[in-house]
C-alpha positions as CSV (number, residue, x, y, z in Angstrom):
1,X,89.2,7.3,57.0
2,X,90.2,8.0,53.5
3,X,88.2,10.3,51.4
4,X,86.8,8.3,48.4
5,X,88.6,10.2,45.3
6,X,85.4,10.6,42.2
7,X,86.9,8.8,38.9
8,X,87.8,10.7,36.1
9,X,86.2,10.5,33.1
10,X,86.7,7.5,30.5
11,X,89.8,8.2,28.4
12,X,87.5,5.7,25.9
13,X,84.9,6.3,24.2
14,X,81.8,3.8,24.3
15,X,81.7,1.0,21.6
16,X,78.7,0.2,20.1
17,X,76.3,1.9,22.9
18,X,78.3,0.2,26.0
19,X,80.9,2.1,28.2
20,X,84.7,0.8,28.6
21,X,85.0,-1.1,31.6
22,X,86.1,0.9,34.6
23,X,88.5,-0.4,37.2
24,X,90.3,1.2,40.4
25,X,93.0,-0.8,41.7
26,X,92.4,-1.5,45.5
27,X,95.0,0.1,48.7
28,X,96.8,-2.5,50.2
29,X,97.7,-4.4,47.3
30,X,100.6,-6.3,46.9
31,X,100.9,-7.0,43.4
32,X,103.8,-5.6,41.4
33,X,102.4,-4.5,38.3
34,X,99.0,-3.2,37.1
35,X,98.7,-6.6,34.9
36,X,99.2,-9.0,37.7
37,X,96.6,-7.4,39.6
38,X,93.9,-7.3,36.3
39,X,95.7,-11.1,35.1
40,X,94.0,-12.4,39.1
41,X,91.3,-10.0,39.4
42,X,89.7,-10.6,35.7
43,X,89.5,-14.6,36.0
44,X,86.4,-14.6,33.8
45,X,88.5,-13.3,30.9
46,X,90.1,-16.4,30.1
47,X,93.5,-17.8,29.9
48,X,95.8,-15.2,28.5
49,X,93.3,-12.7,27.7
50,X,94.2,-10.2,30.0
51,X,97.8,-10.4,29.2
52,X,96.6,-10.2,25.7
53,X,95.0,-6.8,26.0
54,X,98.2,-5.5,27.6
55,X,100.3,-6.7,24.5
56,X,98.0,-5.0,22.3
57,X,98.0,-1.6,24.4
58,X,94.2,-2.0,25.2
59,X,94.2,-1.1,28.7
60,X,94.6,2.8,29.4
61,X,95.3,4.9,32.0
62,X,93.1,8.4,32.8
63,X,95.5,10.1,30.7
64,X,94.3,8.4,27.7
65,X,97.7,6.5,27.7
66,X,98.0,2.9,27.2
67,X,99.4,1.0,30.2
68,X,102.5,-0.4,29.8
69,X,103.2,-4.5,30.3
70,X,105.3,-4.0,33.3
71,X,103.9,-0.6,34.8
72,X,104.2,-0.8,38.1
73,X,101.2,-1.1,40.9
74,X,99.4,1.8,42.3
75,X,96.8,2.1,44.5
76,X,93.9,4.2,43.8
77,X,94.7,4.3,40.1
78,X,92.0,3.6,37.6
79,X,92.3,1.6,34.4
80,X,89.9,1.5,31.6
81,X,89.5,-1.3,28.9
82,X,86.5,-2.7,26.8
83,X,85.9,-6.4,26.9
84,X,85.1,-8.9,24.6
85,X,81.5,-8.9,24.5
86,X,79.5,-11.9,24.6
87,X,78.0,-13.7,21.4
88,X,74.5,-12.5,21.1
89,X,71.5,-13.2,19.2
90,X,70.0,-10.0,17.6
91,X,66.6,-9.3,19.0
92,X,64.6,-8.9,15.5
93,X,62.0,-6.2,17.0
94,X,62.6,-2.6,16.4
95,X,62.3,0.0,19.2
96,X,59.9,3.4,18.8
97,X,61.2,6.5,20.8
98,X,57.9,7.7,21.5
99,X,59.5,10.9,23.2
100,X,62.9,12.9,23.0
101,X,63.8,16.3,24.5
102,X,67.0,18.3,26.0
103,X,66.2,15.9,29.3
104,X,64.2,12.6,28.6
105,X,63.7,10.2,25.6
106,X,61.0,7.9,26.1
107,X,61.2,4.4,24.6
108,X,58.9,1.8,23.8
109,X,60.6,-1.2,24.3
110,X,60.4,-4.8,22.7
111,X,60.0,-8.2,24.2
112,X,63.3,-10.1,24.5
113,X,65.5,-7.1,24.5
114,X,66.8,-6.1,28.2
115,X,67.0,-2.5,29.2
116,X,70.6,-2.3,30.3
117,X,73.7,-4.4,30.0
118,X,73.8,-6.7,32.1
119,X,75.3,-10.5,32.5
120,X,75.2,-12.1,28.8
121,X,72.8,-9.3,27.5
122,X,75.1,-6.4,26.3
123,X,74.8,-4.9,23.0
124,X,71.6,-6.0,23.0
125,X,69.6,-3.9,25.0
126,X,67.9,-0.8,25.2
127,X,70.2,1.5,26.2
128,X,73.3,-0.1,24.2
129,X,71.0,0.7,21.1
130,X,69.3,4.4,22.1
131,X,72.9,5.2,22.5
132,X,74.3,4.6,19.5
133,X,71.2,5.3,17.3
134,X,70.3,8.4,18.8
135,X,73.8,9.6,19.3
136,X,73.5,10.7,22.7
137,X,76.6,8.9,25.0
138,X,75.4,10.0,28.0
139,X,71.9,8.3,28.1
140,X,70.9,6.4,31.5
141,X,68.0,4.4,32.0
142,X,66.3,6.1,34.8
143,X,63.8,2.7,36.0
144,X,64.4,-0.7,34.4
145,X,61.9,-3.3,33.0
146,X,62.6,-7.1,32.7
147,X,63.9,-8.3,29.6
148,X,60.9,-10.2,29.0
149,X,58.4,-7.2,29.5
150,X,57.6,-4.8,26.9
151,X,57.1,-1.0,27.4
152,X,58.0,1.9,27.9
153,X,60.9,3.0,29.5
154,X,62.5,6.2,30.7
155,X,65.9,7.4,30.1
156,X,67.9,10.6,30.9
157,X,69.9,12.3,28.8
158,X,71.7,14.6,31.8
159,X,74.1,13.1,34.0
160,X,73.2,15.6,36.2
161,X,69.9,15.2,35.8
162,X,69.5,11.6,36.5
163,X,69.1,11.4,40.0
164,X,66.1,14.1,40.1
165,X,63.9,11.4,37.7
166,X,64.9,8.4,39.7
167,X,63.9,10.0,42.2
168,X,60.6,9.8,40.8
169,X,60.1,6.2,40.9
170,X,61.6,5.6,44.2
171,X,59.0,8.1,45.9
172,X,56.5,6.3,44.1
173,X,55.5,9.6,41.8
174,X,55.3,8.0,38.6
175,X,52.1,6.5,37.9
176,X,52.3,3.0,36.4
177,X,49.6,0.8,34.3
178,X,50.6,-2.0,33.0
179,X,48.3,-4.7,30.7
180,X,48.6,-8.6,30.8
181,X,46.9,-11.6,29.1
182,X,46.4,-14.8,31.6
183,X,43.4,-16.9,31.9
184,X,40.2,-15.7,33.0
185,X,38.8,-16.9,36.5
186,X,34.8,-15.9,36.7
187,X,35.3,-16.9,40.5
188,X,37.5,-14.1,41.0
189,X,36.3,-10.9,42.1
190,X,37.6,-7.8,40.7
191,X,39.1,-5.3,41.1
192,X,40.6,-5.8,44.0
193,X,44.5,-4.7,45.3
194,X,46.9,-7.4,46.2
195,X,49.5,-6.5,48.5
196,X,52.2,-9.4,49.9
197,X,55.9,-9.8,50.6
198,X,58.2,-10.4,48.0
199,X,61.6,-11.9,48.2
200,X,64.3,-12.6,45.2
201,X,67.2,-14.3,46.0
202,X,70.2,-13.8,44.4
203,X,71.1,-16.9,42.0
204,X,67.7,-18.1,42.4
205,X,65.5,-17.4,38.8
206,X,62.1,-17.6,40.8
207,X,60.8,-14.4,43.3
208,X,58.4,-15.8,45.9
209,X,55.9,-14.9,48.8
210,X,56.8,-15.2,52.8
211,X,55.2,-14.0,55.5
212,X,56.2,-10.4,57.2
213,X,55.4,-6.8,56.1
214,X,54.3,-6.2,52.9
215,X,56.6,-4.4,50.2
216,X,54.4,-5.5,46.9
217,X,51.0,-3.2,46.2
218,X,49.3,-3.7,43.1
219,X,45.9,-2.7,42.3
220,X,44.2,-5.5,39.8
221,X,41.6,-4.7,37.3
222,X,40.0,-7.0,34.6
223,X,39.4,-4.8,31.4
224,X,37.4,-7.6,29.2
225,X,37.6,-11.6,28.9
226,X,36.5,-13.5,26.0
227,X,37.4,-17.0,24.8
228,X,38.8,-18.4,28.1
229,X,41.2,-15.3,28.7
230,X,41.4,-11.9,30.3
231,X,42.8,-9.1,29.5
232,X,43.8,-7.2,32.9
233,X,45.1,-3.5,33.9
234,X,47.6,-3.9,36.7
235,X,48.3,-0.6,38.4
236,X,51.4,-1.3,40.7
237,X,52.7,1.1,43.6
238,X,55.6,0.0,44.5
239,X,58.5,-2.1,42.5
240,X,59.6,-5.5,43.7
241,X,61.3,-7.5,40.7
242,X,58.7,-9.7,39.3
243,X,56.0,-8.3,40.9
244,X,53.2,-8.1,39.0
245,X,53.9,-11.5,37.5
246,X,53.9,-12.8,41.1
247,X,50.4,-11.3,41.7
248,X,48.7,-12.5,39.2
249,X,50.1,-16.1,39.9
250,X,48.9,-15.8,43.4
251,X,45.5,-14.8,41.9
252,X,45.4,-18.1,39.9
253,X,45.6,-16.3,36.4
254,X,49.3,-16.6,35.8
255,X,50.6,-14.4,32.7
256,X,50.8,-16.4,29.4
257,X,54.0,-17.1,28.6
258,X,55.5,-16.9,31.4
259,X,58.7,-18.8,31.8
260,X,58.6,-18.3,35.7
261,X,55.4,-18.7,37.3
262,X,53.5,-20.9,38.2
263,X,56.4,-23.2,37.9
264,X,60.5,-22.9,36.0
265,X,61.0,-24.4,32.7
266,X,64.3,-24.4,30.9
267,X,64.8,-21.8,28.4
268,X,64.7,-22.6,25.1
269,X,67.1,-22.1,22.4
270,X,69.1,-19.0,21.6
271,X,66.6,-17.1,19.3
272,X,63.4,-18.5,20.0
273,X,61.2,-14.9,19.9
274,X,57.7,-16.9,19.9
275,X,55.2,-16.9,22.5
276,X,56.9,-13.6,24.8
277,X,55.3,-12.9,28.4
278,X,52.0,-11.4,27.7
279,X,52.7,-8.5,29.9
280,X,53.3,-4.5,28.6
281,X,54.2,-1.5,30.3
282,X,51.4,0.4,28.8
283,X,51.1,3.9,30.4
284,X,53.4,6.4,32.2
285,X,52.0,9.2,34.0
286,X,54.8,12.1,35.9
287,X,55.7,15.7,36.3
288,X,58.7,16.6,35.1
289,X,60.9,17.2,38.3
290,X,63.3,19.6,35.6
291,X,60.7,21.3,33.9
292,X,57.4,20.9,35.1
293,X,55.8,19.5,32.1
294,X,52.9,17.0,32.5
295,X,53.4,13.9,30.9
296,X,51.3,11.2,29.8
297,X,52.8,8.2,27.6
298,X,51.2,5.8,25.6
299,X,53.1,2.6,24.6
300,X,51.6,1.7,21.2
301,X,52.2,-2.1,21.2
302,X,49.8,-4.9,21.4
303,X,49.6,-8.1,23.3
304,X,49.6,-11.3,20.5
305,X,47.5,-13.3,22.7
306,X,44.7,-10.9,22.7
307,X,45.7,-8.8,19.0
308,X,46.2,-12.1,17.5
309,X,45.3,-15.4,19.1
310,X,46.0,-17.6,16.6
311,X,49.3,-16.4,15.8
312,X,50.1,-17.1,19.3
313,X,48.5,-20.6,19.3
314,X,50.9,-21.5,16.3
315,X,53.6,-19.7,18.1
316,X,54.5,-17.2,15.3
317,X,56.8,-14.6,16.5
């Protein structure tokens, strides 16, 4: 069995927030150069764009070298490039760092803007932009929230250090409160905890319910209603994607805005910021598996359905 050799580090630096793109080329390989491997490996790229970086001396080596046209294959070597990154609409919302230190920085997070790269979201996201504001290259989110959830977030600032706060979350340590806007049902008695089997498919927008062991917990409470609508406190234990969103829809108060549940509609147009998911990760609760430290973080943000109802009626962002 061959040992799996650790990559070296990025002869690049990141551009704009977002690492070069890493690539080891496979054993067993019976390509002839390094380019005809990337030119059928990289389909996505486009006609000609691969051999375009080559021309340009855009792809390097891990001695900081650019690879040359016609260098010849070998296995196990690693190649680093950036790619062209997608066209994307600037989320218009600006993000509070509401804690930094030698290990952690603590960000409260925007609707619309995703946490990490990921598909067409790139530059765009949390991370991309901590990095490059704050300066700190080695930032990594240590729990992610969906793009359409606002909150705070956690991030590392030590490699080294990441895996002791991820840690965190996947032994359920971290204690969670959410808030969400959706319509209020007198009929339904509260609090109570919800707990259900969620699936999410790959390819498939939608997560859903089946039968089986339960992997979803989330402890519901209903803070005040007025006017038709609640405001609720969702404490979740455990982390299935789209959970809480899930629960509430199974509750018959699905989350206003809410492009998901109870049904899929299309997505509207590139740069449409009204009417977000009513749904923020309000509260983060831990100790410090580096230093000890109790924390308790507040996300300062407001839901517009509840802060400002008739700004969300009229669908002002």
């Amino acid at each position: 069995m061959r040992r799996r050799t650790p990559p070296p580090p990025a002869p690049l630096p990141q551009r704009d927030g977002v690492d070069p793109v890493r690539v080891r080329l496979p054993f067993g390989g019976v390509w002839g150069t390094v380019r005809e491997h990337l030119v059928e490996r990289l389909t996505g790229a486009g006609p000609g764009a691969v051999e375009a970086m080559f021309d340009a001396g855009l792809v390097f080596g891990s001695d900081g070298r650019a690879v040359a046209p016609d260098a010849p294959y070998e296995p196990g070597m690693f190649v680093w490039f950036h790619r062209e990154l997608p066209a994307e609409v600037p989320v218009p919302f600006p993000m509070k760092v509401v804690h930094q230190d030698a290990h952690i920085v603590v960000a409260d997070k925007p609707h619309f803007l995703a946490t990490t790269p990921r598909g067409t979201h790139v530059a765009q996201t949390a991370l991309a932009r901590l990095r490059h504001e704050l300066g700190i290259p080695t930032l990594t989110a240590a729990h992610r929230l969906d793009r359409l959830t606002a909150g705070l977030v956690l991030f590392t600032v030590r490699p080294e250090e990441r895996g002791a706060y991820q840690t965190l979350f996947r032994d359920r340590r971290v204690r969670k409160e959410y808030e969400a806007v959706a319509p209020y049902a007198p009929s339904l008695a509260l609090p109570r905890t919800v707990h259900s089997r969620i699936v999410k498919e790959r390819g498939v927008p939608d997560a859903r319910e089946v039968e089986g062991e339960p992997n979803a917990l989330t402890r519901v409470e209903l803070a005040e209603h007025r006017n038709g609508l609640g405001r609720y406190r969702l404490f979740p234990e455990t982390g299935q994607t789209h959970q809480l969103r899930v629960h509430l829809n199974a509750l018959g108060v699905p989350i206003l805005g809410d492009p998901l549940y109870p049904e899929v509609t299309a997505p509207g147009p590139a740069g449409d910021f009204r009417r977000p998911l009513q749904l923020l990760a309000r509260r983060l609760e831990f100790s410090d598996p580096v230093t000890g430290t109790e924390h308790t973080f507040t996300s300062g943000r407001t839901l517009q359905a509840w802060s400002a109802p008739q700004r969300w009626a009229d669908g002002e962002p």
